[in-house]
Backbone bond lengths (Angstrom), bond angles and torsions (degrees), N, CA, C in turn:
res aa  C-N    CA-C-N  psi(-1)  N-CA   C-N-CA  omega(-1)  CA-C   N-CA-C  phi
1 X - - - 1.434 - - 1.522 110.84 -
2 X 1.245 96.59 -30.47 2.095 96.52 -173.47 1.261 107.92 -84.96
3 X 1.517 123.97 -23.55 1.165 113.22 -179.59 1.494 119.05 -102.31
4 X 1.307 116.96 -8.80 1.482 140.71 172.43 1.602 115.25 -79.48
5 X 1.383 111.11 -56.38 1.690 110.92 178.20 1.697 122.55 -119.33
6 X 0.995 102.73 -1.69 1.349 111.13 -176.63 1.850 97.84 -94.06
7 X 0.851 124.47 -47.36 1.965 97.65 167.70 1.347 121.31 -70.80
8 X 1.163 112.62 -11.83 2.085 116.64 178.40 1.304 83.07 -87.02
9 X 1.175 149.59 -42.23 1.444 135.10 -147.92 0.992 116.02 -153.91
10 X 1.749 120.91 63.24 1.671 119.19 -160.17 1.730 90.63 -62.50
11 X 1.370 148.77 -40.95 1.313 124.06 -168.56 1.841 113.52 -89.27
12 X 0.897 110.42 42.33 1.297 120.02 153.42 1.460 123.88 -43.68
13 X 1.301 121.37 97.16 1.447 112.62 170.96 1.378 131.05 -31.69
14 X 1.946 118.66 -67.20 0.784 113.08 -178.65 1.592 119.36 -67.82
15 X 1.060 125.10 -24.05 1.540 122.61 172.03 1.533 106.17 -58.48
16 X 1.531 118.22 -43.72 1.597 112.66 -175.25 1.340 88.98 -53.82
17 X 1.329 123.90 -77.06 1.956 139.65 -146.91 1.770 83.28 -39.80
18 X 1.503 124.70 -67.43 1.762 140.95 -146.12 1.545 84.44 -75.66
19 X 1.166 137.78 -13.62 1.328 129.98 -176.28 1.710 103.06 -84.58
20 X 1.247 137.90 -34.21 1.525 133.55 -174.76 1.436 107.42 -109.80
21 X 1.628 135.62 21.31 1.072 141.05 144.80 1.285 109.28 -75.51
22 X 1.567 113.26 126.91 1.510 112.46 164.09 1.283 147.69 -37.83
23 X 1.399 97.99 -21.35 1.650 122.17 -167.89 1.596 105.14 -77.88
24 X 1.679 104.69 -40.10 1.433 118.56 -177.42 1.551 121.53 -102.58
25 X 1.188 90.38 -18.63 1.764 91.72 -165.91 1.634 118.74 -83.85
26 X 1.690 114.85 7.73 1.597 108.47 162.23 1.948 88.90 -85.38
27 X 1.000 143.80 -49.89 1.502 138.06 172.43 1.306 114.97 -55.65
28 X 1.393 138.33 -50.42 1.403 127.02 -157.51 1.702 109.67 -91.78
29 X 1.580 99.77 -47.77 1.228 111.67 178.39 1.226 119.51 -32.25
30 X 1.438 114.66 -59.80 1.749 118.28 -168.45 1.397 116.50 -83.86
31 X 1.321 112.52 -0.17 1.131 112.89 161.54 1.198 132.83 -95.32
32 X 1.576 114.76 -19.27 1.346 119.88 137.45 1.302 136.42 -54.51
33 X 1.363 101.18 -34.98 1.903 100.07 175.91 1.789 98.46 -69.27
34 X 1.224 114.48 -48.37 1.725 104.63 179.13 0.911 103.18 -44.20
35 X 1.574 142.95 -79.21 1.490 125.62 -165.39 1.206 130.97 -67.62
36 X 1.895 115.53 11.14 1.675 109.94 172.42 1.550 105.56 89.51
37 X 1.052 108.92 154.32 1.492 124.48 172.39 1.378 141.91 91.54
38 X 1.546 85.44 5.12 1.507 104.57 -170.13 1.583 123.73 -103.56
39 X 1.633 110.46 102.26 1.194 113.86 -158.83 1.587 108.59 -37.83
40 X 1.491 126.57 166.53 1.608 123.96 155.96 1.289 139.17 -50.14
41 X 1.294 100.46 -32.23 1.412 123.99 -161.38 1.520 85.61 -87.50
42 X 1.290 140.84 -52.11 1.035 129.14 -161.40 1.626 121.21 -76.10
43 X 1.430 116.01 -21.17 1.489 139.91 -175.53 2.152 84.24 -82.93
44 X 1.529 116.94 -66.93 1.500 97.33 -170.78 1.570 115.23 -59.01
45 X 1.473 125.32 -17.51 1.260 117.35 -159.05 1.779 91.66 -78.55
46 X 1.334 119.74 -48.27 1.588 131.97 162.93 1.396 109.68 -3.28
47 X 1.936 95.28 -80.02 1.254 127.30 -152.10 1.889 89.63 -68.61
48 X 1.021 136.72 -63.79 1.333 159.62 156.08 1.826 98.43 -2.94
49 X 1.502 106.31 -76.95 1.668 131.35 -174.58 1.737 89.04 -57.37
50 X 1.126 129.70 -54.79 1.497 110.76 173.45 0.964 139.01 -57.35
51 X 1.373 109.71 -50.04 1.944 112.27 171.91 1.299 103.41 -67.55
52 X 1.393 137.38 17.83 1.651 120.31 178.13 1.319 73.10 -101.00
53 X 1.699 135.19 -81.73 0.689 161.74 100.71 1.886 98.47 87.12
54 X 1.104 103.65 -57.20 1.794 134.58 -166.35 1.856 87.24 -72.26
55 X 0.714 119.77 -97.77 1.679 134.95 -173.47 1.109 114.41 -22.00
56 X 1.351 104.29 -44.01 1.918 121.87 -171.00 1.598 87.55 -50.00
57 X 1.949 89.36 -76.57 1.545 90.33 -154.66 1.544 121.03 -53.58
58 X 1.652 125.72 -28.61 1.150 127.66 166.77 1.457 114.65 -41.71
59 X 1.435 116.15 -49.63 1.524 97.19 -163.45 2.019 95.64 -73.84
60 X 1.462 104.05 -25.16 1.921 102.35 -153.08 1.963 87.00 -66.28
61 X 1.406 118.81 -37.94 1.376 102.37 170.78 1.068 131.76 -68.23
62 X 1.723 126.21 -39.74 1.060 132.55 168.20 1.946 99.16 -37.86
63 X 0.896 72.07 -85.47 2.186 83.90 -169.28 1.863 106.97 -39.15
64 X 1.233 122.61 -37.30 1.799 106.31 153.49 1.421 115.72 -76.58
65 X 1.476 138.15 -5.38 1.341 91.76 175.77 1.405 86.87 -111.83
66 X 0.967 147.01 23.98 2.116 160.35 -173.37 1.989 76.37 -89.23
67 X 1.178 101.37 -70.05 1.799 100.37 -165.41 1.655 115.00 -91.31
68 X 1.424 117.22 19.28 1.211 111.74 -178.23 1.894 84.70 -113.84
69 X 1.731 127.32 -32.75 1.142 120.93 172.41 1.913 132.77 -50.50
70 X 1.497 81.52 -18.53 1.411 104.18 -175.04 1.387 121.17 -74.01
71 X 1.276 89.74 -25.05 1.609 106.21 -168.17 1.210 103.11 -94.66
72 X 1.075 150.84 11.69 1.743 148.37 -106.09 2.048 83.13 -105.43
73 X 1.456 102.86 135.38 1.541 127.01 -176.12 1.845 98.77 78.68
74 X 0.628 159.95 50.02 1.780 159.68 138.07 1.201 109.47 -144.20
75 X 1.271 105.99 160.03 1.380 116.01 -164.65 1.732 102.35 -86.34
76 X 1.363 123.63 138.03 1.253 124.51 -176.76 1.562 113.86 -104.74
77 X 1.357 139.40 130.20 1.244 155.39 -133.90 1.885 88.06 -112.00
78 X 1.338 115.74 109.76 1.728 104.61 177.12 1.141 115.33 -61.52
79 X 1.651 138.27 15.11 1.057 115.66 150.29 1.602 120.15 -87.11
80 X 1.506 107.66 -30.33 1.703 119.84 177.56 1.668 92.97 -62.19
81 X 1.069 127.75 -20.38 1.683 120.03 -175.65 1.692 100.80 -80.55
82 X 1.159 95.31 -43.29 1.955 85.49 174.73 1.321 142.70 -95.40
83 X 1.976 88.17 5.08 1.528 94.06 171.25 1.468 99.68 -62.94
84 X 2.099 103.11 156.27 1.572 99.80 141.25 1.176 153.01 -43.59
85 X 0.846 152.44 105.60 1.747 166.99 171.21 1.279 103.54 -20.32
C-alpha cells in the first residue's frame, strides 16, 4: 500500500488513518515524514501508539508460548495458550 498509493496520492485518507496504527506505522509513517506534510501531532501520536504497543505484545507472547511450552508434543488450541497458567 505505501509503495503503491501513497506516492500517487501522498493525501490519501486511508494511508493517513493506516499510517498511526501500530501495525503500519513503523512502514507507512516514515514514509510520510519523507514526503512532508505530516502534521506533529500525528507523527507523536504514531510514535506514542507504538511504544504502548511494544509491551502489550511482549507480555500477549510471552503468556502463549509460557502455555503453549506446557503443552510441548500436542497441538495447543489459542485459547488454552491464553488461558492463565
Amino acid at each position: 500500500m505505501g509503495i503503491s498509493i501513497l506516492p500517487a496520492d501522498p493525501g490519501n485518507r486511508l494511508c493517513e488513518v493506516l499510517s498511526v496504527i501500530p501495525v503500519f506505522a513503523p512502514t507507512l509513517m516514515p514514509m510520510r515524514l519523507a514526503m512532508g506534510g505530516v502534521p506533529a501531532w500525528e507523527a507523536a501520536l504514531s510514535v506514542l501508539l507504538v511504544l504502548i504497543m511494544i509491551p502489550a505484545l511482549v507480555w500477549l507472547s510471552g503468556r502463549i508460548y509460557r502455555n503453549a511450552v506446557i503443552h510441548s508434543g500436542a497441538r495447543v488450541k489459542l485459547a488454552d495458550a491464553l488461558r492463565p497458567a
